[in-house]
C-alpha positions, 0 to 999 in steps of 0.5 A: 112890472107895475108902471105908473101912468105917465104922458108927455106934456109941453113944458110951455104951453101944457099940451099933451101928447100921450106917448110916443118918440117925440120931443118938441111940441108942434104947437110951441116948438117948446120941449117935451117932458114926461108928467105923471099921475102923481095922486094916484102914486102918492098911496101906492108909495113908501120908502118901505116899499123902495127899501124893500127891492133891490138895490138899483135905480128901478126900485124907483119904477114908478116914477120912471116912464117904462113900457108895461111889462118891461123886465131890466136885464142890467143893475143900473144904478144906486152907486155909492154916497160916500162921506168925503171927510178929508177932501172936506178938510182940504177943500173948507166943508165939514159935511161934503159927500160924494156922489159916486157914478164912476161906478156906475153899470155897465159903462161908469158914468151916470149916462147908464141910467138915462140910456137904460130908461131911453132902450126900454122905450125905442123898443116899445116903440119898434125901433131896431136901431138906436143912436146918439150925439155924444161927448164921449159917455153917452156913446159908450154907454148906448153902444153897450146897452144896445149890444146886450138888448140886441140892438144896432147903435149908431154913435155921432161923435165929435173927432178930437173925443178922447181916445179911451172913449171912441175905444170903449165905444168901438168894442161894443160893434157900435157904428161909429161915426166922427164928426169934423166939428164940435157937439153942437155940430154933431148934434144938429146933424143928428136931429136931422138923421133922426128926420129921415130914418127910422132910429131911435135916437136917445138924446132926439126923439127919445129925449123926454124918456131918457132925461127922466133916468136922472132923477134917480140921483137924486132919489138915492141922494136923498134915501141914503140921507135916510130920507132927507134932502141935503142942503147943496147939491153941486152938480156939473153941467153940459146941456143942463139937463141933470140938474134939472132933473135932480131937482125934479126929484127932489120936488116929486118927493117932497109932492108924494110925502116921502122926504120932508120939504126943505130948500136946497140950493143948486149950484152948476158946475162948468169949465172956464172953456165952455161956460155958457150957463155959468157965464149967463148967471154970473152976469145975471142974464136970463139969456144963454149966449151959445159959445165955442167950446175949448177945454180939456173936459170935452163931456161937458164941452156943449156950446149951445145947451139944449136945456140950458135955461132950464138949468138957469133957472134952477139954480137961480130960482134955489138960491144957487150959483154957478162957478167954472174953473179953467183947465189947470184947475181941473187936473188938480181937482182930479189929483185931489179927489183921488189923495184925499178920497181914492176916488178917481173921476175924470174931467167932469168930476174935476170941474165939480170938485173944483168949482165945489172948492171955488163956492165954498172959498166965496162963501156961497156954500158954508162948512156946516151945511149937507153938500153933495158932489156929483161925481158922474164919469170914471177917471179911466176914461180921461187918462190923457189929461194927467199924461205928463203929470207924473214922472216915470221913476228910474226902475232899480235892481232887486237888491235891498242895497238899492233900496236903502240908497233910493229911500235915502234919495227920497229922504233928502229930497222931502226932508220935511215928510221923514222928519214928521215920520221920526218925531211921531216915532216911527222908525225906518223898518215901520215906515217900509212895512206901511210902505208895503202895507199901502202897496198891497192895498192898491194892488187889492183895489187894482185887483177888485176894479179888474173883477 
């Protein structure tokens, strides 16, 4: 495989420092980034040349750090952008679309695609083992690609983590460990652990590596808008790197010549209970005070984010805003999402949609403007968020008698929904078969989900 050259630099001070596992700059004890020779790419690329190779995110190679000779056993990435048109009519937007990494391989969420590009480094550089702090995604995604590559993992988790999280992190052998305190606290622990044994840890030493696997969102954002940048991107925020590294993108291809420059604005999404960012913006802060978080959407629950700054200026610097909703809000945002769209996200994908809906109602974002939400984690993940959010019906016989008394029932208690059905002239027998129609739709799905 042919790969660009690349090297670490201090984003302060500008120092380099080749390549290797390392994240912070011994001179400034500022973070490390991966740069590029982006003269010597600008003739070798083309969006025919992306165009013409298969439809993941290593279509984007040369813009990824990747070792030479690096063959990906995995698919990783170019999930769907779908046109959002009735969550669009729900929420105020004309032109609104969705970004969809809850499909995303092999683990559903956009962490596959960091993950995928740290692995090909810690086994460049020799390691056997690699590890991370996680919220939950990120776990389940370094136990399931270490297990296909042949690698130990260790995963250091935040005890209260969801409960379908720790098992689709178990299931692959992982290690896992759990933590008596938040992700802050994790965290620290394992910068640390990575002081003293020899592992490879995604989010620590391999950090400048795996942040770069994000900015394929916003490369494919951009070739499935036909090559062009929209004008909003929202985008949900834990430690701020993700958006930062969309706009990364967006800038490499505007710098190489493949999209045509334009401003867009970003705008970070968070929730009420762990909100650092967006409380530093909406205060007009420069300064990001560290918080203790508390809030259903525990994949965005960092307190002290590592690239929090970044993302501020990001944002501010675009023209953005950063909004936050409370937990409330996140699970109507998740129910939303799924009737309007069929799309089932889970807590962070609640927070994106809501605080999309909250910019918009101020104005921020306008209905006519290009808008792309980022959906990044699975509903099947969060389950437990909407526990009591539907009531179980009462099972009934099989007997058509028993049907015709329950939607009897159910048409005296939505009066208003079977009177709409009976002046657009639709009578009972067309209401059961559409009825039946829709159930064997979601079997279908059901089914395909399942394949």
């Amino acid at each position: 495989m042919e790969t660009s050259t690349y090297h670490l630099r201090c984003r302060e001070c500008g120092k380099t420092w080749g390549n290797q596992p390392r994240s912070i700059c011994e001179d400034c004890f500022s973070p490390l980034e991966i740069t590029y020779d982006y003269d010597s790419l600008r003739s070798r690329l083309s969006r025919e040349l992306f165009a013409s190779r298969a439809p993941n995110m290593w279509r984007y190679r040369e813009l990824l750090p990747l070792p030479a000779g690096f063959q990906p056993s995995l698919p990783v990435g170019y999930t769907p952008l779908v046109s959002a048109p009735r969550l669009g009519e729900r929420i105020g937007s004309r032109r609104v679309f969705i970004k969809n990494d809850a499909v995303c391989l092999p683990t559903l969420s956009f962490k596959d695609r960091v993950v995928a590009v740290a692995l090909a480094n810690a086994r460049s550089f020799g390691f056997d083992t690699v590890a991370c702090s996680s919220t939950g995604n990120l776990a389940n995604s370094v136990a399931a690609q270490a297990a296909r590559e042949g690698l130990k993992a260790w995963i250091f988790i935040p005890s209260d983590l969801e409960p379908a999280k720790i098992l689709g992190t178990q299931v692959f052998g992982a290690e896992v460990v759990r933590i008596n305190g938040s992700y802050d606290h994790v965290n620290r622990l394992c910068s640390q652990i990575a002081d003293e044994h020899r592992w490879g840890f995604v989010n620590v030493n391999l950090r400048p590596y795996y942040a770069e696997g994000s900015k394929t969102v916003g490369y494919e954002i951009a070739e499935q808008l036909g090559w062009r940048l929209p004008d909003n991107v929202v985008v949900p925020m834990a430690g701020g790197s993700l958006i930062t590294k969309i706009k990364k993108a967006f800038d490499e291809l505007i710098l190489l010549g493949l999209v045509d420059p334009k401003p867009v604005k970003f705008f970070g999404a968070q929730a009420t209970g762990c909100s650092p960012i967006s409380t530093a913006i909406k205060q007009y802060s420069s300064e990001i005070e560290p918080q203790r978080p508390k809030t259903i959407a525990r994949s965005l629950a960092i307190g002290n984010p590592a690239d929090g700054h970044y993302a501020l200026k990001a944002i501010t610097k675009s023209g953005g805003w950063s909004e936050d909703i409370s937990d409330h809000e996140v699970v109507s945002s998740i129910q939303l999402l799924a009737e309007t769209e069929g799309i089932f996200t889970e807590t962070a994908g609640g927070v994106t949609v809501g605080t999309a809906r909250k910019l918009i109602h101020q104005d921020r974002i306008l209905p006519d403007e290009t808008t792309v939400i980022c959906v990044t984690g699975n509903g099947l993940k969060t389950t437990d968020v909407l526990a009591n959010a539907y009531a179980a019906e009462t099972p009934i016989a099989p007997k058509l008698s028993e049907f015709e008394e329950y939607i009897a029932t159910k048409a005296a208690n939505l009066p208003s929904a079977f009177e709409e059905t009976a002046s657009a002239g639709v009578g009972r027998q067309s209401l059961i078969v559409q009825g039946a129609q829709t159930a064997a739709a979601a079997s279908s799905l059901v089914g395909a989900a399942n394949d």
